[in-house]
C-alpha positions as CSV (number, residue, x, y, z in Angstrom):
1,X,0.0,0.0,0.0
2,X,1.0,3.5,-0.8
3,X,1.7,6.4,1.4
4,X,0.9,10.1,1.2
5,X,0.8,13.3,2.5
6,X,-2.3,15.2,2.9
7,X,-2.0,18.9,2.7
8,X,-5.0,20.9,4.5
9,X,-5.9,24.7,3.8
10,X,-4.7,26.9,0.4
11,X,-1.0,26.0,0.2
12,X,-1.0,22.7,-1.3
13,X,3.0,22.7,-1.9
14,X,5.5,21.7,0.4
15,X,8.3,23.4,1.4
16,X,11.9,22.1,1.2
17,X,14.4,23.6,3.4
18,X,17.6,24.5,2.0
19,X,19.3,21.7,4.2
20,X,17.0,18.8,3.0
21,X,17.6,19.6,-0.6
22,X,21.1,19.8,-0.1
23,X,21.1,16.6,1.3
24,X,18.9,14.6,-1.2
25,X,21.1,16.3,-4.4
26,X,24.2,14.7,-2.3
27,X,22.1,11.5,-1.7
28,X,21.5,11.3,-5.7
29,X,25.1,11.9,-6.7
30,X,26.6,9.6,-4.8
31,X,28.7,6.5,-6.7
32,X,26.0,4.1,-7.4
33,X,23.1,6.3,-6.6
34,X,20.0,5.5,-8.8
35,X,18.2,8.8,-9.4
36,X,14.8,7.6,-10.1
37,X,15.5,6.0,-6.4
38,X,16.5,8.3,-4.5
39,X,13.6,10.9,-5.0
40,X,11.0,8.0,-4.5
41,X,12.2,7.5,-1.5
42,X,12.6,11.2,0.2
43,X,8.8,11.7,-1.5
44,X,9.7,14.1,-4.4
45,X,9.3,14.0,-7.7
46,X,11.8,12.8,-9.8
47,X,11.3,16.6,-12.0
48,X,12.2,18.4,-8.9
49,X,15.4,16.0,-7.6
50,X,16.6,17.1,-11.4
51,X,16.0,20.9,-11.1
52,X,18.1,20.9,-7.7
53,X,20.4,19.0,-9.2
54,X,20.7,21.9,-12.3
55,X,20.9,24.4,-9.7
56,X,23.9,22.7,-8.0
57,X,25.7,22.1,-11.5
58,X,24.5,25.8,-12.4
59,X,26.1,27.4,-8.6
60,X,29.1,24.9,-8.6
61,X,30.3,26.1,-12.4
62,X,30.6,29.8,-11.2
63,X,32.7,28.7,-8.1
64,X,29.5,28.4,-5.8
65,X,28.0,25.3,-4.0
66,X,30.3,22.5,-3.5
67,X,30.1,19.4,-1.4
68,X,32.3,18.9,1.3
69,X,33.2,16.2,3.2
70,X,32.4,16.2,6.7
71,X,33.2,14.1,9.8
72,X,31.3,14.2,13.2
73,X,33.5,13.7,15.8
74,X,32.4,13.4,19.8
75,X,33.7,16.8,21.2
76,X,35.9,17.0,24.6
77,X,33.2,19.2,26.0
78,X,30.3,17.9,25.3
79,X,27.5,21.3,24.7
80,X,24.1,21.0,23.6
81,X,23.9,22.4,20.0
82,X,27.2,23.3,19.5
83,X,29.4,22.4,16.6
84,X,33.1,23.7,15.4
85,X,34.0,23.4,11.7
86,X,37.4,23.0,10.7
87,X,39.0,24.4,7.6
88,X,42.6,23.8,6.1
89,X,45.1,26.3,7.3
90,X,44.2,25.5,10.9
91,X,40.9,27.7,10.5
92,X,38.2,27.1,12.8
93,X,34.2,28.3,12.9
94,X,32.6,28.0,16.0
95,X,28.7,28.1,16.9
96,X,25.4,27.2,18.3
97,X,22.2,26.2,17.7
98,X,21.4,30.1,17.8
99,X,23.4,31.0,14.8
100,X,21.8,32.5,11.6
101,X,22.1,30.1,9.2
102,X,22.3,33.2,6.3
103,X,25.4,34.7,8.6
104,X,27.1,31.5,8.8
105,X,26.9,30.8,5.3
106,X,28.3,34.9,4.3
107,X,31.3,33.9,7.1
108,X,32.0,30.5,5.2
109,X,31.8,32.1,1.7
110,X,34.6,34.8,2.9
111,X,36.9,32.1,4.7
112,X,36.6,30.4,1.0
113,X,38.1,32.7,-0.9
């Protein structure tokens, strides 16, 4: 049996954060990755996985978006929230669950270049 999700009231699209997208376009261009697969199984439409994906191709050719990879590791001090990236040349970016996602992307951008 099939699953669904109703939507109640005028707005009958959802809304993907910027973060889940990000995710699934990753998920889909992983080695091995099917791409009929992966949207079926996030609940998006195959047409949509393929427009993020342009967008990413579109952002990454002009020096923007690119994939990064990314280890969690258990902190010394454990804090609620928090996370530290670390960048080559011994650069670190600290935070919590209070930072502005838009800020924290302008500070990443400018450490990037």
């Amino acid at each position: 049996m099939a699953t669904g999700t109703v939507f109640s009231g005028p707005e009958r699209r959802r809304r993907w954060a910027s973060s889940e997208r990000a995710r699934i376009v990753e998920e889909s261009l992983q080695p091995g990755a099917v791409v009929t697969v992966v949207p079926r199984r996030h609940d998006v439409h195959p047409n949509l996985l393929h427009n993020w994906r342009r967008q990413v191709k579109r952002a990454a050719g002009g020096g923007g978006l690119q994939f990064l990879p990314v280890a969690v590791t258990p902190s010394v001090q454990p804090a609620a929230g928090s996370f530290e990236i670390e960048l080559a040349g011994n650069v670190r970016v600290r935070g919590d669950g209070s930072v502005d996602e838009a800020a924290l992307g302008r500070v990443l951008r400018a450490l990037g270049r």
